[in-house]
PAGURO-224126 format. One record per residue: residue number from 1; residue in three letters; chain; y, z, x negated of N, C-alpha, C in turn. Coordinates in steps of 0.05 Angstrom, whole numbers, always signed. Layout:
N
(pt NUM 'ALA' 'A' (Y Z X) (Y Z X) (Y Z X));
...
This chain:
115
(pt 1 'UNK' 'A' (+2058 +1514 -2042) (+2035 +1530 -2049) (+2042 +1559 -2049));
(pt 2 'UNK' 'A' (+2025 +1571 -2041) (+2031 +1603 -2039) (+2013 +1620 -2060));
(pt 3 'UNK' 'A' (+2014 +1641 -2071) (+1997 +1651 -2083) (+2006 +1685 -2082));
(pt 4 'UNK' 'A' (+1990 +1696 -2092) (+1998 +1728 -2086) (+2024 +1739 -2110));
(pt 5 'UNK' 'A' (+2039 +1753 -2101) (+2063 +1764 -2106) (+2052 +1782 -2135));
(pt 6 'UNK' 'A' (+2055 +1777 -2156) (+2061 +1796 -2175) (+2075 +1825 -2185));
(pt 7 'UNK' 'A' (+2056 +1841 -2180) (+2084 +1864 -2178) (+2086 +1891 -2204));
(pt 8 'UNK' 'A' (+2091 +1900 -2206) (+2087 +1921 -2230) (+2067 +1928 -2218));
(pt 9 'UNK' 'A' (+2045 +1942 -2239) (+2027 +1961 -2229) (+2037 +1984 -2230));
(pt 10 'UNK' 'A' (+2027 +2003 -2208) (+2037 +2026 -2195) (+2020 +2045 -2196));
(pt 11 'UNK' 'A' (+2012 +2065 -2203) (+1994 +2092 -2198) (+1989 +2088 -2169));
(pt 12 'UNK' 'A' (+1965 +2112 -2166) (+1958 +2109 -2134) (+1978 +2120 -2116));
(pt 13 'UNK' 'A' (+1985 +2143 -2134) (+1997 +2162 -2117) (+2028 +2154 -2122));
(pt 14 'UNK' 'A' (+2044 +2133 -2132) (+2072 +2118 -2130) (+2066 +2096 -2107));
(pt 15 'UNK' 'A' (+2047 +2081 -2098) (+2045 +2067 -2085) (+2043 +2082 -2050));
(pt 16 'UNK' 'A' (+2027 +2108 -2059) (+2026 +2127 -2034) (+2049 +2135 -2026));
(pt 17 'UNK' 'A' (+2065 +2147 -2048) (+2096 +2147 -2040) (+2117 +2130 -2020));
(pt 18 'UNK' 'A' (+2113 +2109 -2037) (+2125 +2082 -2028) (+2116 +2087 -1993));
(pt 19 'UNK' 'A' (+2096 +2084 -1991) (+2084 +2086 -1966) (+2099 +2104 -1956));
(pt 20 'UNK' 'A' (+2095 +2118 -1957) (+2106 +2148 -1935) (+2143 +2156 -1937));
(pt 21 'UNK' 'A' (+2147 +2136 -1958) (+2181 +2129 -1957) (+2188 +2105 -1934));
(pt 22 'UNK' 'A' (+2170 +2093 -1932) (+2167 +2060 -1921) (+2168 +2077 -1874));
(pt 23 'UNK' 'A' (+2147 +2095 -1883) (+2139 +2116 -1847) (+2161 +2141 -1841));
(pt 24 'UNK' 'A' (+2174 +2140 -1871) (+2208 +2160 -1855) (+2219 +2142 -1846));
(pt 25 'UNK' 'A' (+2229 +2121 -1859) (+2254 +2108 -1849) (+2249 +2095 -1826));
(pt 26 'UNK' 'A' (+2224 +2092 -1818) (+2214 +2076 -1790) (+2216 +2098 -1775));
(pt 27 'UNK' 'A' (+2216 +2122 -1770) (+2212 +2147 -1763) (+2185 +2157 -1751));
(pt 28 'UNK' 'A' (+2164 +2148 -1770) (+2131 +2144 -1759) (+2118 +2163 -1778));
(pt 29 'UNK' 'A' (+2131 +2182 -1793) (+2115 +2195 -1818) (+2105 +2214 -1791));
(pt 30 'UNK' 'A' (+2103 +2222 -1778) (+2097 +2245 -1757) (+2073 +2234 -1749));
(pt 31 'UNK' 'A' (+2066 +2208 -1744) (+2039 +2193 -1731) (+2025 +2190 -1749));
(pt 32 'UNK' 'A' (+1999 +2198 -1733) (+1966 +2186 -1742) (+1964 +2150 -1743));
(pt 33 'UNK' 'A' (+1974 +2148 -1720) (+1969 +2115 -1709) (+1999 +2112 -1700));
(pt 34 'UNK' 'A' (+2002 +2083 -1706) (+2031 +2066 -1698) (+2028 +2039 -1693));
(pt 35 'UNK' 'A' (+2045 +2028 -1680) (+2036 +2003 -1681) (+2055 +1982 -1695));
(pt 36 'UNK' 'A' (+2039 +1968 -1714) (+2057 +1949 -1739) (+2075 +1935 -1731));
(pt 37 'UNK' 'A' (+2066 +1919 -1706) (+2080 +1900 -1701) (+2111 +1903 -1697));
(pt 38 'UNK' 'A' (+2115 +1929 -1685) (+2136 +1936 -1671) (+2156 +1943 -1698));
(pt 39 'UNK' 'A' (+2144 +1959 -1718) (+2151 +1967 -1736) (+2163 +1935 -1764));
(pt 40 'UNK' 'A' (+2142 +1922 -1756) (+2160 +1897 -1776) (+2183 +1888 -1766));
(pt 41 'UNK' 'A' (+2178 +1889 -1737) (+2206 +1885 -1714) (+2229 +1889 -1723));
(pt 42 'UNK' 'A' (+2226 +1919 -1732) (+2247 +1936 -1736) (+2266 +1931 -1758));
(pt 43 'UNK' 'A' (+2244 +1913 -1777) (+2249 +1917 -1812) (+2262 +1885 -1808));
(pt 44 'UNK' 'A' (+2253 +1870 -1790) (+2267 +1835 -1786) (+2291 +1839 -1786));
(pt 45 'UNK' 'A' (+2307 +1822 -1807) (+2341 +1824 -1812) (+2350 +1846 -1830));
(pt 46 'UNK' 'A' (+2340 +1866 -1838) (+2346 +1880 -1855) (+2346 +1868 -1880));
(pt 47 'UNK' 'A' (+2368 +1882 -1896) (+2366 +1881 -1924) (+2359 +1894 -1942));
(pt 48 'UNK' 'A' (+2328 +1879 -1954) (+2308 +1894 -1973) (+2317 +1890 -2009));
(pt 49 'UNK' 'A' (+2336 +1903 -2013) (+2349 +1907 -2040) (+2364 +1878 -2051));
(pt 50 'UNK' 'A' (+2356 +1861 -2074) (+2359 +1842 -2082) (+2351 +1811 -2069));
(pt 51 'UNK' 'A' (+2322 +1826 -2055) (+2310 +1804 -2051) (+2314 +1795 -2018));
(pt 52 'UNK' 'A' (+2337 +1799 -2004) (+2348 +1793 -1989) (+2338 +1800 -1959));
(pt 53 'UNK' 'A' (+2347 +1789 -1937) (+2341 +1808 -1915) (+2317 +1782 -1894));
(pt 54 'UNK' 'A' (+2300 +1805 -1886) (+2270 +1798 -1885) (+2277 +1787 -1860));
(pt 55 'UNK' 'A' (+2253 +1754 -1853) (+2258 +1743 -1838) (+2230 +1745 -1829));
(pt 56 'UNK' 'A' (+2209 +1731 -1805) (+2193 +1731 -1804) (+2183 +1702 -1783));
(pt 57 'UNK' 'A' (+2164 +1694 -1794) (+2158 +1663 -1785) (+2126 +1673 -1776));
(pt 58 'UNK' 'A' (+2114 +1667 -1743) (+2098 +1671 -1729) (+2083 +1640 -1728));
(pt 59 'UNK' 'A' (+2059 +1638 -1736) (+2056 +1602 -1741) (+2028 +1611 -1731));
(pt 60 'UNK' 'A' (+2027 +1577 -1712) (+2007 +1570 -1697) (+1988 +1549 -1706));
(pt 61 'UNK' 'A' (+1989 +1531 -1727) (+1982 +1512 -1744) (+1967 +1530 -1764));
(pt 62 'UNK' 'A' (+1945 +1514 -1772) (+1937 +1520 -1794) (+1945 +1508 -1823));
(pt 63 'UNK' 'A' (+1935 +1540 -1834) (+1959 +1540 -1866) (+1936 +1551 -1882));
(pt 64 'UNK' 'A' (+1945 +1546 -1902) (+1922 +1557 -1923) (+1917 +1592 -1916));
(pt 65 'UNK' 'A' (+1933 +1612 -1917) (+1932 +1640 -1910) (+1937 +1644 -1886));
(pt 66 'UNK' 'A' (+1928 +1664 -1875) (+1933 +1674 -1846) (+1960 +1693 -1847));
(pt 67 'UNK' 'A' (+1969 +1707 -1872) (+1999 +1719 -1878) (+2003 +1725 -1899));
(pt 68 'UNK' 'A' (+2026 +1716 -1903) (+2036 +1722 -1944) (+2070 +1722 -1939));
(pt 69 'UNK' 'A' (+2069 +1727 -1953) (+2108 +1733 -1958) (+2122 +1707 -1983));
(pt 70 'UNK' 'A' (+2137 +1697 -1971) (+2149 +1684 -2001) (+2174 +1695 -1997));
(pt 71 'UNK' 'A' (+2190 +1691 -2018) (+2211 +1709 -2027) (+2237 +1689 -2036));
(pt 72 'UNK' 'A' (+2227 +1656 -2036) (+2251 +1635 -2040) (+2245 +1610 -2020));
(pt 73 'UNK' 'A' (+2262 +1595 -1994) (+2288 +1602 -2004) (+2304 +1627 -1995));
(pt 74 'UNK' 'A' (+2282 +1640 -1979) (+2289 +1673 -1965) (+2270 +1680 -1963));
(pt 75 'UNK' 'A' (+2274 +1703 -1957) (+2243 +1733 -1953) (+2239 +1720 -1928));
(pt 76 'UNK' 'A' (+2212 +1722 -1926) (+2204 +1720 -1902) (+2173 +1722 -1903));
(pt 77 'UNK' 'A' (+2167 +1739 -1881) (+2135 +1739 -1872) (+2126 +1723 -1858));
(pt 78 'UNK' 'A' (+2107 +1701 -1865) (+2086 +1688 -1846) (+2062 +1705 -1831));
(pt 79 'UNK' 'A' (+2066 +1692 -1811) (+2038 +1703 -1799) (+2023 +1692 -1785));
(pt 80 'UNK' 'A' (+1997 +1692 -1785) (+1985 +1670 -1758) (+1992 +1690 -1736));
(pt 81 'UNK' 'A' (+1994 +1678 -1713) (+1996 +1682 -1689) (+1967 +1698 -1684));
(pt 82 'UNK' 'A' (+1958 +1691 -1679) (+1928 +1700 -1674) (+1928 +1736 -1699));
(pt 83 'UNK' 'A' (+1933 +1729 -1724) (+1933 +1762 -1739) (+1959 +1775 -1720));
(pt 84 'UNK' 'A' (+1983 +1768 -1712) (+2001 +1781 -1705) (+1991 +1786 -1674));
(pt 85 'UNK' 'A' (+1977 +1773 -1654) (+1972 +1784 -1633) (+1952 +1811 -1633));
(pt 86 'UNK' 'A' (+1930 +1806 -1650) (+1903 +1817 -1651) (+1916 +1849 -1667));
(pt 87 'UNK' 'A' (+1945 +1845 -1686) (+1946 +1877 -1695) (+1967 +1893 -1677));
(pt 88 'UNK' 'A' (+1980 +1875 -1663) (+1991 +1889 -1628) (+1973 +1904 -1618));
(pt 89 'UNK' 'A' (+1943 +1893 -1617) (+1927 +1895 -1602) (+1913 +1921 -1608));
(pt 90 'UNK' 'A' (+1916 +1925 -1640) (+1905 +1949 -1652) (+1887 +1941 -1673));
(pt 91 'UNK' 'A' (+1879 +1912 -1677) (+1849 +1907 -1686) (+1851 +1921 -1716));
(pt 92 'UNK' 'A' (+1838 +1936 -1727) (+1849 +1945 -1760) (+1841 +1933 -1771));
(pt 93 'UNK' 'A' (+1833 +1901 -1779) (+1839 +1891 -1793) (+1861 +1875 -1805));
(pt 94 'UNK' 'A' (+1876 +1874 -1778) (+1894 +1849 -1776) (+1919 +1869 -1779));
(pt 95 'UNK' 'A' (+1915 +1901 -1773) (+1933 +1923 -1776) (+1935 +1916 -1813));
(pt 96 'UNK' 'A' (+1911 +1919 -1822) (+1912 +1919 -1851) (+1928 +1899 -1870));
(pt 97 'UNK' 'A' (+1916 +1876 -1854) (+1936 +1855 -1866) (+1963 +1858 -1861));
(pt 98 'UNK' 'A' (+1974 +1860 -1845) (+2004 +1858 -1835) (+2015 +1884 -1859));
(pt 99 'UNK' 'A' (+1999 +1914 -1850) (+2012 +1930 -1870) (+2007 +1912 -1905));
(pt 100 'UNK' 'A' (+1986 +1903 -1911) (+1987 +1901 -1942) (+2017 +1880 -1947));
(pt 101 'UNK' 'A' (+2011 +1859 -1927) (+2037 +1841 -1934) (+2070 +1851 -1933));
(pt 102 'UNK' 'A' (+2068 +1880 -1913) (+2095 +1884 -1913) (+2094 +1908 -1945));
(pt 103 'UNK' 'A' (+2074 +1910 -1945) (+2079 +1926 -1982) (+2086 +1906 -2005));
(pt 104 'UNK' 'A' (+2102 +1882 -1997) (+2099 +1865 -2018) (+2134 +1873 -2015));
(pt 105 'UNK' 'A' (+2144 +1863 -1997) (+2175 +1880 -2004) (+2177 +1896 -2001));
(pt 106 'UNK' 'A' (+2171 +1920 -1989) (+2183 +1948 -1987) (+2162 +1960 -2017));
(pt 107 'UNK' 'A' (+2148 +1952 -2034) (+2139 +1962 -2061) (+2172 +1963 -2077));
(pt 108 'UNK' 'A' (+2196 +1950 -2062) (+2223 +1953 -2090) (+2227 +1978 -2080));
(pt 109 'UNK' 'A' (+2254 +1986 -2087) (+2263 +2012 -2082) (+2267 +2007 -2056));
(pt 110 'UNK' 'A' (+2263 +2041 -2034) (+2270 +2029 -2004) (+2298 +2037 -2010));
(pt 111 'UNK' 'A' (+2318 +2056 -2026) (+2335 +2065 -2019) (+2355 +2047 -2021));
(pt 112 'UNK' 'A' (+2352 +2023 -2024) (+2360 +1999 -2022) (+2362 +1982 -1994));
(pt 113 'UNK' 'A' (+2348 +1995 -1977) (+2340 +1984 -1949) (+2363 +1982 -1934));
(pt 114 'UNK' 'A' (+2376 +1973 -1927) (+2402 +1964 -1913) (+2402 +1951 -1879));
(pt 115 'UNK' 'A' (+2427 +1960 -1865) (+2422 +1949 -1842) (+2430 +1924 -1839));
């Protein structure tokens, strides 16, 4: 069963942070527009602090969510295939999803972000 990730609550403007700490280290703080996909690419295998280094599972079956993160027995992002083609594609919704779910690990500290 999956359910949504619990996290400290955060001010607007610590979560905006987070964000724009999340678009240096990608080296995307300079863009208007980017594209996610390439960017979760980047973040697959890294090590996101404690909670270990992010894997990512592309699923073609139907699942209760179209993308969520679980965090045992490893990090890893699900995604339907269909959300991960469609935010290649640009669609901003499926942009939205992909970013909200990758704010579920990069909300710890990034300076923890490891290669």
């Amino acid at each position: 069963m999956v359910a949504d990730c619990k996290v400290k609550s955060r001010r607007y403007e610590a979560v905006g942070e987070k964000a724009r700490e999340l678009r240096r280290f990608l080296g995307i703080d300079r863009l208007y527009t980017f594209e996610i996909t390439s960017c979760i690419q980047q973040l697959v295998g890294r090590t996101f602090g404690e909670l270990g280094v992010l894997d990512i599972d592309v699923f073609n079956e139907d699942r209760e969510h179209l993308a969520y993160v679980t965090f045992s027995p490893r990090l890893t992002l699900h995604v339907h295939c269909e959300i991960w083609l469609l935010a290649k594609r640009g669609e901003p919704k499926s942009r939205f999803i992909l970013a909200h779910e990758l704010g579920c690990p990069s909300s710890n500290d990034l300076r923890q972000l490891a290669a």
